[in-house]
C-alpha positions as CSV (number, residue, x, y, z in Angstrom):
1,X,-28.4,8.1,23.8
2,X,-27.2,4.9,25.9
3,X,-28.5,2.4,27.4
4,X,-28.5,3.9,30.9
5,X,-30.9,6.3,29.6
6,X,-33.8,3.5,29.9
7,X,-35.0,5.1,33.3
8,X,-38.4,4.3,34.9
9,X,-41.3,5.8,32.9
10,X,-45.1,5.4,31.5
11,X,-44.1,4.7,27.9
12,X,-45.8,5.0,24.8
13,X,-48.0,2.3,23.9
14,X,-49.2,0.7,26.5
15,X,-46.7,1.5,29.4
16,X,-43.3,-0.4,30.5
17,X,-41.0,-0.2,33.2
18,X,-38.4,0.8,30.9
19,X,-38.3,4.3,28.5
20,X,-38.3,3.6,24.6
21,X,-35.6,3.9,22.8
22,X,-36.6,3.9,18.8
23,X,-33.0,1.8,17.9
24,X,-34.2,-0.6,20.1
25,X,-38.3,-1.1,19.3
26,X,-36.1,-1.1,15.3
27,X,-33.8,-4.3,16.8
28,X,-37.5,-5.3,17.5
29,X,-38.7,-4.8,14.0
30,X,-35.5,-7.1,12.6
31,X,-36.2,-9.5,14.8
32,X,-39.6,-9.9,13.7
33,X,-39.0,-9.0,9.8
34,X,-36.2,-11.8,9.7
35,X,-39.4,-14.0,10.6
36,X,-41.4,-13.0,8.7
37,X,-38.9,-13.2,5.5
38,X,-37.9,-16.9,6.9
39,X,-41.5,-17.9,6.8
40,X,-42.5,-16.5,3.6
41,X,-39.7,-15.6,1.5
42,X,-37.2,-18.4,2.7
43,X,-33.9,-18.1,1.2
44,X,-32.1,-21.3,0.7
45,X,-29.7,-22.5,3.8
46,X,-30.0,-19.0,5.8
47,X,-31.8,-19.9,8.7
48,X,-33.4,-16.2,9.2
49,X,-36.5,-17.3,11.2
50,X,-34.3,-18.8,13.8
51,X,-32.0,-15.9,13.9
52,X,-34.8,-14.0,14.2
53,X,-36.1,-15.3,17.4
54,X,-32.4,-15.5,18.2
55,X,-32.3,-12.0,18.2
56,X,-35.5,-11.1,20.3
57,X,-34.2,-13.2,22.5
58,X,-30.8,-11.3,23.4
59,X,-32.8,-7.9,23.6
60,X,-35.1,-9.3,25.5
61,X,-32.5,-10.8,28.3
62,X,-31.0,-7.3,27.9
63,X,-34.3,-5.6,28.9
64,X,-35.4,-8.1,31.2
65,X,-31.8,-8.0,33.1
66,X,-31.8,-4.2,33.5
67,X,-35.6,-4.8,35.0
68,X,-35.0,-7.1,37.2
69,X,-30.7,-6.4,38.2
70,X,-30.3,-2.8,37.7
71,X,-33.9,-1.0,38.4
72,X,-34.5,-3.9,41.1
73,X,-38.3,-3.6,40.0
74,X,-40.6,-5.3,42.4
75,X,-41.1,-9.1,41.7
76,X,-44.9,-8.1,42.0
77,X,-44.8,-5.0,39.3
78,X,-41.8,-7.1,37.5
79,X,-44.8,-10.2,36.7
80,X,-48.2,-7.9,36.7
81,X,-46.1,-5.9,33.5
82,X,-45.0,-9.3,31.8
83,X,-48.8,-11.0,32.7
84,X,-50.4,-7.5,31.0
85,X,-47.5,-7.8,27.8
86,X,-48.7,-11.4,27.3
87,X,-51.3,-13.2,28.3
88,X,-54.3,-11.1,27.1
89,X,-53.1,-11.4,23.1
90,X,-52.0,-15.1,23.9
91,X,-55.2,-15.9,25.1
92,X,-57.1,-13.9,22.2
93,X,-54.7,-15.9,19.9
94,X,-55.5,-19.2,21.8
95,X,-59.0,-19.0,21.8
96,X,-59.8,-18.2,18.5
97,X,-56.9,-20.9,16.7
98,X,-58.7,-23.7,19.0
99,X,-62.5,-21.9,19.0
100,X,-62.4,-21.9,15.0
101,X,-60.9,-25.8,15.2
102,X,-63.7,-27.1,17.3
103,X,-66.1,-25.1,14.9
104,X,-65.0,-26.7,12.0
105,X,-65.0,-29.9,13.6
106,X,-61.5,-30.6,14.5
107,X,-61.5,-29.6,17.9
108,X,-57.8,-29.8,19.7
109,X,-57.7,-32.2,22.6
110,X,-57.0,-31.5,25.8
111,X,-53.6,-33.0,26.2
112,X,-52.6,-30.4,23.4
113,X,-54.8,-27.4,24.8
114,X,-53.6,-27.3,28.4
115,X,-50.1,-27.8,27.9
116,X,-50.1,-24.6,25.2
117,X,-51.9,-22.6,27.5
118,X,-49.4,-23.3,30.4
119,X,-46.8,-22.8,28.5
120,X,-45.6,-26.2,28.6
121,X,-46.1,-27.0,25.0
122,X,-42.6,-27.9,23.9
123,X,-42.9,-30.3,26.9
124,X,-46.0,-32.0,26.9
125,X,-47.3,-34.6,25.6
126,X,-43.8,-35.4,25.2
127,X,-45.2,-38.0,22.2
128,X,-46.5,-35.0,20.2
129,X,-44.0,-33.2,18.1
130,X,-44.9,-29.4,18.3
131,X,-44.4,-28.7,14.9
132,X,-46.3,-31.6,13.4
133,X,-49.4,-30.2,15.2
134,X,-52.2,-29.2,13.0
135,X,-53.0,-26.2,15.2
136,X,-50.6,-23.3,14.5
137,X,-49.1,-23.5,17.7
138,X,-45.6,-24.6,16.5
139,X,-43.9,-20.9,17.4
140,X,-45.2,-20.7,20.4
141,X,-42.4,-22.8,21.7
142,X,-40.2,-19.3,21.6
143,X,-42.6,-17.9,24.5
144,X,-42.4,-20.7,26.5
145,X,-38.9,-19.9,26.5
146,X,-39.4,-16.5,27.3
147,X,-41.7,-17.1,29.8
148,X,-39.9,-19.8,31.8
149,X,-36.7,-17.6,31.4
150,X,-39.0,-14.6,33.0
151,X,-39.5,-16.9,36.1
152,X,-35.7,-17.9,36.4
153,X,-34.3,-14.7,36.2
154,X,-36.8,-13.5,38.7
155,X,-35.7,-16.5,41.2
156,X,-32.2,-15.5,40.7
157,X,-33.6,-11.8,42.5
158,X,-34.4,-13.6,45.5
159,X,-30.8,-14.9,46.4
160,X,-28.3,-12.5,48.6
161,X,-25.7,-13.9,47.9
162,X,-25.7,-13.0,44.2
163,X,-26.4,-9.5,44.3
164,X,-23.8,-8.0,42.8
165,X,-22.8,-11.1,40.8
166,X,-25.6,-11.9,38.8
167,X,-23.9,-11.2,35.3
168,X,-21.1,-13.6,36.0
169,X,-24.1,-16.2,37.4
170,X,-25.9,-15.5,34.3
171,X,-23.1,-15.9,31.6
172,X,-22.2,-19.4,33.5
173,X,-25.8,-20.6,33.4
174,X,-25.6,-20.3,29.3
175,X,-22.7,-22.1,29.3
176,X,-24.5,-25.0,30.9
177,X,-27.4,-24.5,28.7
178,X,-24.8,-24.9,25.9
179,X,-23.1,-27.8,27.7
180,X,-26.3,-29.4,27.1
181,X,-27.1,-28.6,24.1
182,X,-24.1,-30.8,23.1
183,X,-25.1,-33.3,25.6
184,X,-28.3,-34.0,23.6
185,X,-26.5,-33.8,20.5
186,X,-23.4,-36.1,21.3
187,X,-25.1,-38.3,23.1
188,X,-28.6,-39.0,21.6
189,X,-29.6,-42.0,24.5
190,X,-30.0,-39.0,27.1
191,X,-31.2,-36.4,25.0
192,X,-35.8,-36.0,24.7
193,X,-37.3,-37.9,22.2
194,X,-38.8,-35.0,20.2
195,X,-37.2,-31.2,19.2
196,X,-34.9,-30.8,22.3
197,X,-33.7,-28.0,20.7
198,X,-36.8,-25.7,21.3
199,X,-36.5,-26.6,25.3
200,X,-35.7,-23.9,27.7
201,X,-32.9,-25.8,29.1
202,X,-31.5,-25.6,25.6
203,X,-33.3,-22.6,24.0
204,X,-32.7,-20.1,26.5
205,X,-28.7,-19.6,25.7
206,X,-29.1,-16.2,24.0
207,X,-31.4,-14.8,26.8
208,X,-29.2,-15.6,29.7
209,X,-25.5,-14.7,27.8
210,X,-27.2,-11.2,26.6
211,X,-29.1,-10.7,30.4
212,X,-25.4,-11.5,31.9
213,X,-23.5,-9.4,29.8
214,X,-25.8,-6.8,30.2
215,X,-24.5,-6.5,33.9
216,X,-21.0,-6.6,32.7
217,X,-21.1,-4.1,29.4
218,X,-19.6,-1.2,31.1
219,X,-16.5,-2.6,32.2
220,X,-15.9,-3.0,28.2
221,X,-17.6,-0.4,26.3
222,X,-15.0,1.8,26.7
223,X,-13.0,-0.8,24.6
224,X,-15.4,-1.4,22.2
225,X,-14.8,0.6,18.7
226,X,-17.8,1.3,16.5
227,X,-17.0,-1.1,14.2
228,X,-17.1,-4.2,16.2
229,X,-20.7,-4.8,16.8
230,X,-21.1,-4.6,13.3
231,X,-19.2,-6.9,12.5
232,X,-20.5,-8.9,15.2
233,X,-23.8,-8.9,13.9
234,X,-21.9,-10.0,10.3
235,X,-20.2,-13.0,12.0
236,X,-23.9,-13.8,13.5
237,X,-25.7,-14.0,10.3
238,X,-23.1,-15.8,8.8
239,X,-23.4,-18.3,11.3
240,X,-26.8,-19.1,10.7
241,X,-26.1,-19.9,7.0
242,X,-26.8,-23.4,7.1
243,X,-25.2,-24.9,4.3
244,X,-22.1,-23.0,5.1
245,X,-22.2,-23.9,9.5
246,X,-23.2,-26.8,10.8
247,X,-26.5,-26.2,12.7
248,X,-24.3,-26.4,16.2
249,X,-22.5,-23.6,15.5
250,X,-25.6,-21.6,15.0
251,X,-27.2,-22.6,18.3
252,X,-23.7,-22.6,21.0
253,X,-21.3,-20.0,19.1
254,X,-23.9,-17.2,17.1
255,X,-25.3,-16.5,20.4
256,X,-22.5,-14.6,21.7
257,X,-21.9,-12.3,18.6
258,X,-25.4,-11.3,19.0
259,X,-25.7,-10.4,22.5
260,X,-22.7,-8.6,22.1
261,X,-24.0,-6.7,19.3
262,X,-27.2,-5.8,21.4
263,X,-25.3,-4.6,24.4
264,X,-23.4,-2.6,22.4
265,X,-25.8,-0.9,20.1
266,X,-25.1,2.6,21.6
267,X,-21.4,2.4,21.1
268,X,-22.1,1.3,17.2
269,X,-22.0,3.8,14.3
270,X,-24.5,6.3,13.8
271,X,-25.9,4.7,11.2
272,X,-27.0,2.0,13.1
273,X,-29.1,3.6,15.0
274,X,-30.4,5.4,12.8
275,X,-31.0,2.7,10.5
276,X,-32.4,0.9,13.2
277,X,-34.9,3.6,13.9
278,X,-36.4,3.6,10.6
279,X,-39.9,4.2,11.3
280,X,-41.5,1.4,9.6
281,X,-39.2,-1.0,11.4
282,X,-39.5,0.7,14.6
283,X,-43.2,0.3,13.7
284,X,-43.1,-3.7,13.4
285,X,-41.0,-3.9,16.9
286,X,-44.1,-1.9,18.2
287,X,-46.4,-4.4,17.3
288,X,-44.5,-7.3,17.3
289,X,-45.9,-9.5,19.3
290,X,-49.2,-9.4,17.9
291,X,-47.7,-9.7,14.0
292,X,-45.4,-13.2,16.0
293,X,-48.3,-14.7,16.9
294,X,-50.8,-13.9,14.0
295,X,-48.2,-15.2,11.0
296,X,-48.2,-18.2,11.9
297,X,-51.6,-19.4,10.6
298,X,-51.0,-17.6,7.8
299,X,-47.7,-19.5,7.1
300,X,-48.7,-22.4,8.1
301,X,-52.0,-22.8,6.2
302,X,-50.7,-20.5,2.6
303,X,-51.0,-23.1,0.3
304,X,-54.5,-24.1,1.5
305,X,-55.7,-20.6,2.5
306,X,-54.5,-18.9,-0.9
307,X,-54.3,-22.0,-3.2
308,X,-54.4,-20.8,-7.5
309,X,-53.7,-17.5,-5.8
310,X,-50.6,-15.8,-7.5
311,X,-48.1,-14.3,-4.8
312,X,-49.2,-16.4,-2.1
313,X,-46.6,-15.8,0.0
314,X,-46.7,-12.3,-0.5
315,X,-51.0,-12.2,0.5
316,X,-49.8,-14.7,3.3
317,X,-47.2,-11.8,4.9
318,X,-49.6,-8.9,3.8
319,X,-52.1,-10.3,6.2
320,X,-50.0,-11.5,8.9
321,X,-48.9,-8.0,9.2
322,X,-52.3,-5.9,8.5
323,X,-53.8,-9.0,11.3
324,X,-51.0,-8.6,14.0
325,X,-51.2,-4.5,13.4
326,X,-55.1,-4.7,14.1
327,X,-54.5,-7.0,17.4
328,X,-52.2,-4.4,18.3
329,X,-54.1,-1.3,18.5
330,X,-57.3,-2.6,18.4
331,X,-56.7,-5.4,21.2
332,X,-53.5,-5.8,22.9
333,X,-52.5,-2.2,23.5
334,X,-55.5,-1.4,24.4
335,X,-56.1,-4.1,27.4
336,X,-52.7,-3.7,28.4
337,X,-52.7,0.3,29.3
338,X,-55.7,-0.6,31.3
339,X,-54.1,-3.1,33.1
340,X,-51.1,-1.5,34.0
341,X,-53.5,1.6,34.7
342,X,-56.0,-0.6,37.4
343,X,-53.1,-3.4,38.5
């Protein structure tokens, strides 16, 4: 099966503008089991969380860029799908972290509430470093990248005179996300006073270089031999070994050994794929939104939640998964088939 097989259909679980392909919902699952091992089983200088994220990202510039570039889906079916994938389990999310705060007395401001819920969190206040917070709001800086990335790539649909060119106007604007992510770094007098490196204009890099390539990937898959997206994806998580790579490496050069090895999934071995489409890991990229958001009190709060507990860490990622899994089919996938049945 390749990647032009993703055709226009009403999916499993919950609908999309795109057919499932289980090797994919399993590139899913790694993203969100690399996570979930960073959080609670970290291993000592591999940045796993981050690569991770890293690696939703590129699938989901892949997805989004064969959405919006290739199927040309309608700007307004193209938001009313990403507004029913998100906002209902945000919100759910949102409103109990902050409902149980104020309950307990520590109710979150409003200069920290609104900003979160508009997605502006990792902007504003720009006093407030989002991962000192004592909300567990700190990952949500990932779907403010995602969602700001959503609305770019959508603005770039509305331009004539890139049709046709997008993937070359897509690669170019990583490079510039790259350019300055190393004019933050270099130069520390321009650069935001708190955690640049979770801003769009910085984050975004593996998004736009996997959406771009995306456009390009048939004018090279015949060159590509099975072997080289896996060792792509080797290169990749060797660069996010931290005491190996400096940290820059991680964020400007990892990026494009994992889009490539996304965009180049169906040209991999067999074993990939198949590996990939392990059922339990296909199952975490099925819910993994709901298991993203719901780990992150549980990490964030272990040592308090499960104090003179033994296995913490292990009770911590036990819940986060059973909690994210009952979102999922209780909650999210629920409210979203309606949606995209009435909208």
């Amino acid at each position: 099966m390749t990647l032009e097989t993703m055709v226009s259909s009403s999916a499993r679980h919950g609908g999309s503008e795109l057919k499932r392909i289980d090797y994919l919902d399993g590139w899913r699952g790694l993203a969100i089991f690399l996570v979930l091992q960073g959080h609670f089983f970290a291993i000592q200088g591999w940045h796993s969380g981050r690569m991770g994220v890293d690696v939703f990202f590129c699938l989901s510039g892949l997805l989004m860029s064969r959405i919006l570039f290739q199927r040309r889906v309608p700007l307004t079916t193209f938001y009313k799908r990403r507004i029913s994938r998100i906002i209902p389990a945000f919100f759910l999310y949102l409103l109990i972290v902050f409902g149980v705060a104020a309950l307990i007395g520590k109710a979150a401001p409003a200069r920290e509430v609104v900003p979160t819920l508009l997605f502006l969190r990792s902007y504003l206040p720009a006093d407030l470093h989002m991962f000192a917070s004592p909300y567990p709001i700190g990952h949500l800086w990932s779907l403010n990248v995602e969602e700001h990335s959503y609305i770019f790539l959508s603005l770039l649909t509305l331009l004539p005179f890139l049709r046709g060119r997008e993937g070359w106007a897509l690669i170019a604007c990583a490079f510039v996300t790259i350019a300055i992510h190393l004019s933050y770094f270099e130069f520390p007098a321009i650069a935001p006073p708190i955690e640049y490196w979770v801003r769009s204009e910085v984050a975004a890099t593996n998004l736009l270089l996997s959406a771009g390539y995306a456009l390009i990937r048939d004018r090279t898959a015949p060159h590509v031999r099975p072997w080289m997206p896996v060792a792509a994806f080797a290169v990749a998580t060797a660069l996010y070994v931290g005491s190996v790579v400096p940290w820059m490496m991680t964020m400007t050069i990892a990026p494009f050994f994992l889009a490539f090895t996304v965009n180049h999934l169906a040209e991999a071995p067999g074993w990939v794929r198949t590996g990939l489409s392990f059922s339990p890991l296909r199952l975490l990229g099925i819910g993994s939104f709901s298991i993203y958001l719901w780990q992150q009190p549980f990490y964030q709060y272990k040592k308090l939640l499960f104090a003179g507990l033994p296995f913490h860490a292990g009770i911590g990622l036990a819940l986060s998964v059973a909690v994210g899994f009952l979102s999922f089919y209780a909650y999210e996938n629920r409210v979203r088939a309606w949606l995209n049945r009435v909208w």
